[in-house]
Every structure is written in C-alpha cells, then in structure tokens.
C-alpha positions in Angstrom: 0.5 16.5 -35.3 -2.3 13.8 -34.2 0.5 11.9 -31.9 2.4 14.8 -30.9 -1.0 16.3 -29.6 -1.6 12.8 -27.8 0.7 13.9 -25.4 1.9 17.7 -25.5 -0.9 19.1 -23.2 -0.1 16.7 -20.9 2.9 19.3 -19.5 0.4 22.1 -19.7 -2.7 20.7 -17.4 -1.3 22.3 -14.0 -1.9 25.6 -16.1 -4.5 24.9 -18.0 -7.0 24.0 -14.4 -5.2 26.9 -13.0 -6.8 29.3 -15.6 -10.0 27.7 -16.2 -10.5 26.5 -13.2 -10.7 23.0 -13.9 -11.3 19.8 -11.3 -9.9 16.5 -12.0 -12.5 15.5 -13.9 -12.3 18.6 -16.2 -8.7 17.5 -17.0 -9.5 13.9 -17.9 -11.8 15.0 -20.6 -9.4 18.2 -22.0 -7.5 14.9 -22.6 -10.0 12.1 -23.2 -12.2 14.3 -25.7 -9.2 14.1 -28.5 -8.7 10.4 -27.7 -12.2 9.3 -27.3 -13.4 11.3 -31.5 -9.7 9.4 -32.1 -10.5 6.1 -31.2 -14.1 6.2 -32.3 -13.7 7.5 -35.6 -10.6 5.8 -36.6 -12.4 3.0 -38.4 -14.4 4.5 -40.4 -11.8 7.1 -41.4 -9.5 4.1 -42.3 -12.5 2.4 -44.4 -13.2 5.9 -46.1 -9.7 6.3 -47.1 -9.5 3.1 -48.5 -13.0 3.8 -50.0 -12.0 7.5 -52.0 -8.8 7.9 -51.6 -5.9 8.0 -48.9 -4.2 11.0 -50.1 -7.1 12.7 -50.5 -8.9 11.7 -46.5 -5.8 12.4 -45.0 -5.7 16.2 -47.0 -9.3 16.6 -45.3 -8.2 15.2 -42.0 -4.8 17.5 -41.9 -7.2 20.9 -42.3 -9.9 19.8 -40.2 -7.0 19.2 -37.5 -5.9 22.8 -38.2 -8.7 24.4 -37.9 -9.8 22.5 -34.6 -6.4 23.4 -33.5 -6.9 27.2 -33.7 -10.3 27.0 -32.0 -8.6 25.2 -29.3 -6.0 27.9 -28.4 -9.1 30.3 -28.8 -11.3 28.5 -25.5 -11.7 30.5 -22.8 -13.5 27.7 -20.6 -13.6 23.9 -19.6 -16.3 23.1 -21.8 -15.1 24.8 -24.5 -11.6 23.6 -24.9 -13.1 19.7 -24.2 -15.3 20.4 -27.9 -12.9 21.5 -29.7 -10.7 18.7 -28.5 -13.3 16.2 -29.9 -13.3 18.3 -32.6 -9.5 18.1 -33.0 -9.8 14.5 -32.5 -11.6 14.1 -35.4 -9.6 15.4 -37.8 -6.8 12.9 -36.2 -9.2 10.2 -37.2 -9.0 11.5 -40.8 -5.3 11.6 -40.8 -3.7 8.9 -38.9 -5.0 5.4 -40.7 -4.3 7.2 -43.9 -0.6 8.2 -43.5 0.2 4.3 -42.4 -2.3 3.0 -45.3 -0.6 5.5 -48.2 2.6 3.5 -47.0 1.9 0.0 -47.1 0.4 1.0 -50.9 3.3 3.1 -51.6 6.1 1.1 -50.9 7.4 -2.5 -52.5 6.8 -5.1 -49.9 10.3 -5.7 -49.4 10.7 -2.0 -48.3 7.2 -2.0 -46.2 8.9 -2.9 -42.7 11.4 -0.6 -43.2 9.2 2.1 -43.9 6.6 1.6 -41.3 9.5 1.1 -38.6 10.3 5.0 -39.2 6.6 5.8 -39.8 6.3 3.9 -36.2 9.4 5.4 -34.7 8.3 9.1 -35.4 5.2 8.6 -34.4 6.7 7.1 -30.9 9.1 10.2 -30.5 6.4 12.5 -31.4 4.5 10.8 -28.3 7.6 11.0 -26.1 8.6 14.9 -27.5 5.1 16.3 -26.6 6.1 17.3 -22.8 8.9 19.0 -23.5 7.6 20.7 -26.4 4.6 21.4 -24.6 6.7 22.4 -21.6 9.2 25.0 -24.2 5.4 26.4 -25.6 3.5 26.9 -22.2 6.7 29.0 -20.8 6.9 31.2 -24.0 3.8 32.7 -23.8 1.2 30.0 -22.7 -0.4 26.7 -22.9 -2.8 28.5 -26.0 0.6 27.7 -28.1 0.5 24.2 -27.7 -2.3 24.2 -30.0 -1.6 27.0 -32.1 1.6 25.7 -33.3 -0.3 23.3 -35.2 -1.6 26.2 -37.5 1.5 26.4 -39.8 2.3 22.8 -39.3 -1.2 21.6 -41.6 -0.7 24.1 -43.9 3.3 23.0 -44.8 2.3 19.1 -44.5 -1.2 19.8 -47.0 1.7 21.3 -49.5 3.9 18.6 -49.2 1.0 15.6 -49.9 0.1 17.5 -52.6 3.5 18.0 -53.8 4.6 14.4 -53.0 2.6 11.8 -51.8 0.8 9.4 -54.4 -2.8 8.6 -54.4 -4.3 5.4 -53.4 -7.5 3.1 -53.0 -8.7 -0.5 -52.3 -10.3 -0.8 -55.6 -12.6 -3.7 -54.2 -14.3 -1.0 -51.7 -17.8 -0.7 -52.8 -21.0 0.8 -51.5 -22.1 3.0 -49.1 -19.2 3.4 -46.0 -20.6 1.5 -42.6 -22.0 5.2 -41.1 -24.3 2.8 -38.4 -21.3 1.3 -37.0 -19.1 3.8 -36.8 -21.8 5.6 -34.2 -22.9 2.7 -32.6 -18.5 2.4 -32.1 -18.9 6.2 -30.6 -21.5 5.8 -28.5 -20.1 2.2 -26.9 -16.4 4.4 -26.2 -17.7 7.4 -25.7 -20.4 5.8 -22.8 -17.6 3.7 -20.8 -15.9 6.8 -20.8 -18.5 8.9 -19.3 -18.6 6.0 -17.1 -15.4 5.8 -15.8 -14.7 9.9 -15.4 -17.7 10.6 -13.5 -18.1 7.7 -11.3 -15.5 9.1 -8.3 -17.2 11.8 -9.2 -20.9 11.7 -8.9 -20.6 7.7 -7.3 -21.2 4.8 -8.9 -24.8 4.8 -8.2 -25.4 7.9 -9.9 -28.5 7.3 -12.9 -26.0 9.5 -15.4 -23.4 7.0 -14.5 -25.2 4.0 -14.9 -27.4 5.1 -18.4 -23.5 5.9 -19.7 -22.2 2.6 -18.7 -25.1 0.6 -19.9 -25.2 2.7 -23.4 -21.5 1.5 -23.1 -21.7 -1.7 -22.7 -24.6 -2.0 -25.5 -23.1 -0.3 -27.6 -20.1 -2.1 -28.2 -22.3 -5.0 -28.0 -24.5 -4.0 -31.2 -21.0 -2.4 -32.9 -19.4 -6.2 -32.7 -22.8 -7.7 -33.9 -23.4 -5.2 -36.9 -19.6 -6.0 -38.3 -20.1 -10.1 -38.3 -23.4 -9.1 -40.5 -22.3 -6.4 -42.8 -21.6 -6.6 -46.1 -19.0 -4.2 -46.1 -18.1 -4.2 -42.3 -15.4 -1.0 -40.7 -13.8 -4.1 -39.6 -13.6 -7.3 -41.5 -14.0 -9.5 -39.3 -11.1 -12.0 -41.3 -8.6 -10.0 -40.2 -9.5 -11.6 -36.5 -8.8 -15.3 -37.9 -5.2 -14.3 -37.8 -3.6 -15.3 -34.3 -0.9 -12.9 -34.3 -3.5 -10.0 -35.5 -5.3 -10.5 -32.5 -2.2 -11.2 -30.2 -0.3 -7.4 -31.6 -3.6 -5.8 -31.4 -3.9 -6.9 -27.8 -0.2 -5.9 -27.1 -0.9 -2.6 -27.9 -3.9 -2.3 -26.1 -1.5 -2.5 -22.9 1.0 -1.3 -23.8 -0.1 2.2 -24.9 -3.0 2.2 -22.0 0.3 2.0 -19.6 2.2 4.8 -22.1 -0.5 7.3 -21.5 -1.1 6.7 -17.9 2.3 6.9 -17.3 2.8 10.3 -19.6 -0.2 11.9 -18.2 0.7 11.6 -14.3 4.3 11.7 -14.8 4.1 15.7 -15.6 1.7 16.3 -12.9 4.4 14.6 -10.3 7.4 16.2 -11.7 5.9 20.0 -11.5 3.1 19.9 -8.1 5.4 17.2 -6.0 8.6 17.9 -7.1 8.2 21.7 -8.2 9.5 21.3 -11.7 8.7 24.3 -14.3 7.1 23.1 -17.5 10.2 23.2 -19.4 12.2 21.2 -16.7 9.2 18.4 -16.6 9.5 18.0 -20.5 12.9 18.0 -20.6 12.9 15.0 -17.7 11.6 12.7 -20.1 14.1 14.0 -23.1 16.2 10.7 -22.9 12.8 8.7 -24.2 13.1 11.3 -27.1 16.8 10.5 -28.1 16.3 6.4 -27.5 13.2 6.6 -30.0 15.2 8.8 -32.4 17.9 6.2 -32.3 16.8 2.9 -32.0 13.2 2.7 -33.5 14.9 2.0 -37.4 17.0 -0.2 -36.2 14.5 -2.3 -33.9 12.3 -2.5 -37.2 15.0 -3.4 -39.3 16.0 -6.0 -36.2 12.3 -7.5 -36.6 12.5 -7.7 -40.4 15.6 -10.1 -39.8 15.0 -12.4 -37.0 11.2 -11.9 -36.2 9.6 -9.7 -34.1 9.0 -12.1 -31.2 12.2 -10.8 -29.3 11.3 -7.5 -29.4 8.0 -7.7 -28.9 8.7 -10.4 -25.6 11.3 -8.5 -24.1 10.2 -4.2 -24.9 7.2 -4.3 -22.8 9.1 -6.3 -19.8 11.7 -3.3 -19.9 8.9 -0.5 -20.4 7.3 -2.1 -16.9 11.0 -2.0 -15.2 11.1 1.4 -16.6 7.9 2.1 -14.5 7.8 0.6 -11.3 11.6 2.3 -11.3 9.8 5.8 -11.4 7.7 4.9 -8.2 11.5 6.5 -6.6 10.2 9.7 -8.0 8.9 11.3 -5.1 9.3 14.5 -3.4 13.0 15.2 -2.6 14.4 12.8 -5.4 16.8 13.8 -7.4 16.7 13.3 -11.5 19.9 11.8 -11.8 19.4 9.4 -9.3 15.7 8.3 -9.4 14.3 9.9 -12.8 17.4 9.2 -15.2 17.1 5.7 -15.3 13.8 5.4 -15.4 12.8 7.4 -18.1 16.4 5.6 -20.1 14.6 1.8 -19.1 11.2 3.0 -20.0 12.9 4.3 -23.2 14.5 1.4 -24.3 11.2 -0.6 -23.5 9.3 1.8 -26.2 11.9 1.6 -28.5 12.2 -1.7 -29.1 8.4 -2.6 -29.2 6.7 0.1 -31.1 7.6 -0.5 -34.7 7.7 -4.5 -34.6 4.5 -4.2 -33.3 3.1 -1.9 -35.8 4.8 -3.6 -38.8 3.4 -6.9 -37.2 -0.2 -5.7 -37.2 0.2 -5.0 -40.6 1.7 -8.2 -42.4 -0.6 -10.6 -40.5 -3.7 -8.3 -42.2 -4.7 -9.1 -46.6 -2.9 -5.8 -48.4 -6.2 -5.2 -49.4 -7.7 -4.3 -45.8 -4.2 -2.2 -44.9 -6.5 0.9 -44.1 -8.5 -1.1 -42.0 -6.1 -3.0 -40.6 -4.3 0.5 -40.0 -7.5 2.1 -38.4 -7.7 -1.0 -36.0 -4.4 -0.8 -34.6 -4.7 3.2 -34.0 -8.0 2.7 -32.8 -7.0 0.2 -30.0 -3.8 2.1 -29.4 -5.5 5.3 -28.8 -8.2 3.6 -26.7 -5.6 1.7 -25.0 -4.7 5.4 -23.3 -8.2 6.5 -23.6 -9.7 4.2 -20.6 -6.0 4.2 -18.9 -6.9 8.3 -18.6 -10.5 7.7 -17.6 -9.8 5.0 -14.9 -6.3 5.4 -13.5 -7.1 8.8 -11.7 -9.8 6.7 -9.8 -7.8 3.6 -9.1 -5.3 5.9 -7.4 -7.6 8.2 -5.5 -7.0 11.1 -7.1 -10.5 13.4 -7.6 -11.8 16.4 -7.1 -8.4 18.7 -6.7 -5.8 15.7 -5.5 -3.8 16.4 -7.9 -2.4 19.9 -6.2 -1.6 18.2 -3.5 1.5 16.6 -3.6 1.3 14.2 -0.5 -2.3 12.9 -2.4 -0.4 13.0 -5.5 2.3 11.0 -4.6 0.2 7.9 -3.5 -1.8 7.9 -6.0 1.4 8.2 -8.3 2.5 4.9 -6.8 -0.4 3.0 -7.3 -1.0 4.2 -10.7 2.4 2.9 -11.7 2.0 -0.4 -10.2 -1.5 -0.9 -12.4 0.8 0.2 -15.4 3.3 -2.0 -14.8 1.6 -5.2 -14.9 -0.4 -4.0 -17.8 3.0 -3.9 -19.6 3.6 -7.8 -17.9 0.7 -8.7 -19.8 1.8 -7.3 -23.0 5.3 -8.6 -22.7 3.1 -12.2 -22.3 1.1 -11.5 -25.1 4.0 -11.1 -27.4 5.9 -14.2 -26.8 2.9 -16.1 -27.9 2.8 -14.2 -31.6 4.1 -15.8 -34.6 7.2 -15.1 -35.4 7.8 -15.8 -38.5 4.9 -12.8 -39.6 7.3 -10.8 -41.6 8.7 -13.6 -43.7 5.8 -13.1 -45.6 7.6 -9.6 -46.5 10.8 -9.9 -47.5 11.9 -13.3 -46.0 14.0 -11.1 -43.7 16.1 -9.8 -46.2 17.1 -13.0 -48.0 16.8 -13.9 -51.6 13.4 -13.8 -52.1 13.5 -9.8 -51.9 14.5 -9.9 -56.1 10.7 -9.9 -57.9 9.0 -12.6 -59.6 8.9 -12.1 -63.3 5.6 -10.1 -63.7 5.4 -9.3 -60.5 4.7 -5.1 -59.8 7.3 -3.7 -58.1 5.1 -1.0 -56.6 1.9 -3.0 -55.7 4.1 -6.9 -55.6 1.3 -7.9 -57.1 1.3 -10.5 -60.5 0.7 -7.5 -62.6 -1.2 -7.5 -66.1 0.2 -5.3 -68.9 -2.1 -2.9 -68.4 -1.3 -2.4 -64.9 2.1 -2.4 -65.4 2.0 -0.4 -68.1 0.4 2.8 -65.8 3.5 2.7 -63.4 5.6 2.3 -66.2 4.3 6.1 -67.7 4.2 6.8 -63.9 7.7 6.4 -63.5 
C-alpha cells in the first residue's frame, strides 16, 4: 500500500487539478505531503519498531494508513487532500521499516537475500503498477478510488500479520525513543521542501521562502549534530563507518530521485501532450510491471552469487538509457516506436538494481540496527523522489498551469529527463565503487558455509544458549 500509493496518483493529477482546481504547485504537494511525513518519520518509526515491537508498529502503521486513506478520497479541496496525504504518509512511516526489519529477524541469514529480493521486487512493481492501477481506478468512477481501494486492503493485510507474521525486537533498545530528532528531521525536509515548491512560485526572494530554506538548512544541521551525541541516536551513526552503507544509500538517493521524477512527468506527457486516457497512460508503462515481476528474484538471487557490484554498476546505466530514450516521446510519437523501448530499457534498469541494492544496504548494517538500517534506506529512497518532485518542475519551467499545455510540457519534459539521466550516471558510478563481496557475509553466495555451526540458531544465526534455543524449539 505505502509504495503502491508512492506512485498511483501520479495517473490521476490531470483530474485531480481539474476538479479542485489545483496549480502546479498544488500538485507537487498532493504528492510531496505523503513523501515528505514518509521520509521524515521513517527513522523514528524504524527505531520504535525495533524499540516495542515490529509486528506490532507495523499493525498501527497499516490502520493509521487506512484510515488516512478514506479521508483522502473524502477531500473536497487542495488543502484538504495535501493533510490527509501527510497524514497517510505517516502511517507509511509506521509500516514500511517494519515489514523489511520483521524479515531480516524472521528469516535464517542464508535465506535473508533471497527474501528481501522479493520484499524489494514487490515493492518495485508496486511502484511501477501504480499508473496503471491508478489509471483502471480514476476511469471507473474517479480518482476518489485510488485511495479508497486501500480501505479493504489494511483490513485483509492487519488479519494476515496477526494470523502469520512473528513478533520481533532489538532487545538492546533502551530508553526513551529520540522524539527531538525525529522533529528536528521533519522540520530540516519539510523546510527545503517548502523551499523548493514555492520558490518559482513566489521567487526566490520571497521572506516565506527564505525562513523555509534556512529552517531547512538548520534543521538538518542540528538533526546530524543531535545523532553523533545521543545516547540512543534514530541513526547510529556506526552504521556510516561502513563504505558500502554509505555508497548503496547514496545509490539510492539517485536513483529513486530519477524514478519519481520520471513517474510523476511521464503520465502528465502521455495524457495532456499525447492525449492518452488514464487507463492507456498506465498501461504505457505495463512492460516495467512484467520486467519487475520477472526478473527482481532472480537479480537478487544473481547478487547473492557473484556480488552485487554488476548489478548495481550496470542497472542504473540502463535505467538512464531508458530515460533519455523517452525524450522521443513527444506529441505525434507512436508507443511502439518511441515509448516501448523505453519503458522495456528503463525496466530492465529497475530490475536489476532494486533488490541488490536493498539486500546490500542491509548486510553492510550490525543485525542488531536492521530497523534502522531499514528506516535509513526508505528514508533516503523516499526523499530521493521527494526533492526530485519539489525541484524538477522548476528546473524544467513548468509553473503555474504549464503542465496543460502541451508545447510547455514537452520542453520541460526534455529537460527533466536529461537532469534524471545523469542522476542515474551518478548512481551507476556510485555502485562500481561498493564492495562487492557484502553478501558473503550471508551465505557465502550459496556455498558451503550456508550448513550452521553447531549451536548456532537457525532463526536468529546467532551462537545460541539453551535457553534461547530452547524457546524456538517449543516455537517450532
């Protein structure tokens, strides 16, 4: 739900302004108020589920997300629908560094890249599915159904954690959970935000403009000062010492800022320039769907084996062929000649970086920080796309109305995909300098060191005392 609704309003912006009446602007934040509660709120959500439970967070996080849902096919202006979009995004906060966290505790390590690769893969073709879901929803009865959908959705996946999913903690997490940072976090994202949506709009000399940038900047500042002093930090600041931490984490900053600057204009192109229906605009991008579906096990299972260094080298070079492939997507362009095989490049790009890099994130972090590690990965992912949304409408020229006009569209569309492209460059660089050996660490890839040492848990892979072995024993 959290990474399908990422992406599924997306398709449903041309109606959404229509009916509300919203500017430019007014769209940016219908999709930056999710992503902004998302990114901000991530880390402590990943700390509190370590903290008192991951089953039990992500339960919280799943109804929340629910309920925010249901007020957000109930909005009947801009405003509204952007607060209950925060709203929504904080029950994604609750939920996402849990599900990934309740995995890596869940699973024998051998099993661990396996698992996150389809975690990762899902999650990826939930991303990709959104437009054409979206697109199927808004042409049934309207873009109101993109959000109710996710009514019965919370209440089937609340059953089945209850039902199936074992509970979890990091029994070293002590003391009160780091409330300071996590606002100081909010208020540094949710400032260059403000910053970066309203300057084309009010000008960059504009006193809101410049208080929101400043309270940006300090922000962040204070947030990155509070974790190096904390005793019990949203971030631990080990888990920076590690190089190829670091080096994934900054991967996936560019990558998914390109991803959601690419998903977001891509719709808009397809239905004002060249007058696709919703449906038809979703199903454009179908062939990223089935590519995901495919090849995202296998890509993990490929990274377990060799290393992830191939894949994580040579999936964002295709994802920025993919793109500066779609700058053919103009007016008159047909979708067998121009979007086709862009959308199949792009989706081989996404395929074969999105669960090495995940899976990579996570064995270069102590099992012990896995919810934190988890929250830090989602949190740079989603504000990756965040600031892509918030500035890529200004680097291209689109304000105000632009983006009904398809002549203004179109350049802008260009441009945009040219800034996305060589953010993907940079990530292709970013992960030929990782270590590639990372997953060894897990299961050797697949050798001989998979059978466990005598004592060792085969649910934690931990040396186990009787006691604790013992408890999964009567588990079992």
């Amino acid at each position: 739900m959290a990474m399908l609704d990422g992406t599924i309003v997306n398709v449903a912006l041309p109606r959404i302004g229509a009916e509300l009446g919203a500017s430019v602007a007014g769209l940016q934040w219908i999709l930056d108020g999710y992503l902004l509660a998302l990114a901000a709120l991530i880390l402590i959500a990943g700390s509190l589920s370590d903290r008192y439970g991951r089953r039990r967070v992500f339960v919280i996080g799943v109804v929340w997300f629910g309920v925010a849902s249901a007020l957000c096919g109930a909005a009947v202006s801009t405003e509204m629908l952007v607060l209950t979009r925060v709203l929504q995004g904080v029950g994604g906060a609750l939920l996402t560094p849990g599900s990934l966290a309740i995995l890596q505790a869940s699973f024998a390590r051998r099993d661990r890249a396996r698992a996150i690769g389809a975690w990762s893969g899902l999650g990826g073709i939930a991303t990709a599915i959104g437009p054409l879901l979206g697109g199927l929803l808004v042409e049934v009865w309207s873009w109101r159904l993109a959000f109710l959908i996710n009514v019965p959705l919370a209440v089937l996946c609340v059953w089945m954690a209850g039902r199936f999913v074992p509970e979890s903690r990091d029994p070293e997490q002590h003391g009160r959970p780091d409330i300071a940072g996590s606002l100081l976090g909010a208020a540094g994202l949710a400032g260059l935000t403000a910053a970066l949506v309203e300057a084309p709009v009010r000008g960059a000399g504009d006193p809101l403009v410049l208080v929101a940038a400043v309270a940006g900047v300090v922000g962040l500042g204070l947030f990155v000062r509070l974790q190096r002093r904390s005793s019990s930090p949203l971030v631990p600041p080990e888990l920076f010492r590690d190089r190829t931490f670091v080096l994934a984490n900054g991967l996936t900053f560019v990558v998914y800022a390109a991803l959601g600057g690419v998903l977001m204009l891509m719709v808009l192109q397809l239905q004002v320039s060249l007058g696709y229906g919703p449906t038809a605009a979703g199903l454009a991008g179908l062939p990223i769907t089935v590519l995901m579906l495919l090849l995202s096990g296998r890509s993990g299972k490929l990274a377990q084996r060799i290393g992830p260094r191939l894949q994580l080298t040579v999936g964002p070079l295709l994802l920025a062929a993919g793109v500066l492939l779609l700058t053919r997507v103009t007016p008159g362009a047909s979708y067998l000649g121009a979007v086709l095989p862009a959308v199949v490049v792009f989706g081989l790009g996404l395929a074969a970086v999105v669960a090495p890099v995940t899976a990579t994130v996570l064995a270069a972090a102590p099992d012990s920080h896995a919810g934190a590690a988890s929250g830090v990965n989602n949190a740079v992912a989603r504000s990756g796309g965040l600031l892509a949304i918030a500035l890529l409408p200004a680097v291209a020229g689109l304000t105000g109305a632009a983006y009904a006009d398809p002549a203004a569209l179109t350049d802008g569309w260009r441009r945009a995909l040219w800034v996305c492209a060589g953010l993907a460059v940079v990530g292709g660089t970013l992960g030929a300098a990782t270590r590639n050996r990372v997953l060894a660490a897990e299961d050797d890839f697949g050798g001989p060191s998979e059978a466990p040492r005598p004592g060792e848990c085969l649910h934690c892979d931990v040396e186990g005392t009787p006691t604790h072995l013992r408890a999964h024993s009567r588990r079992d």
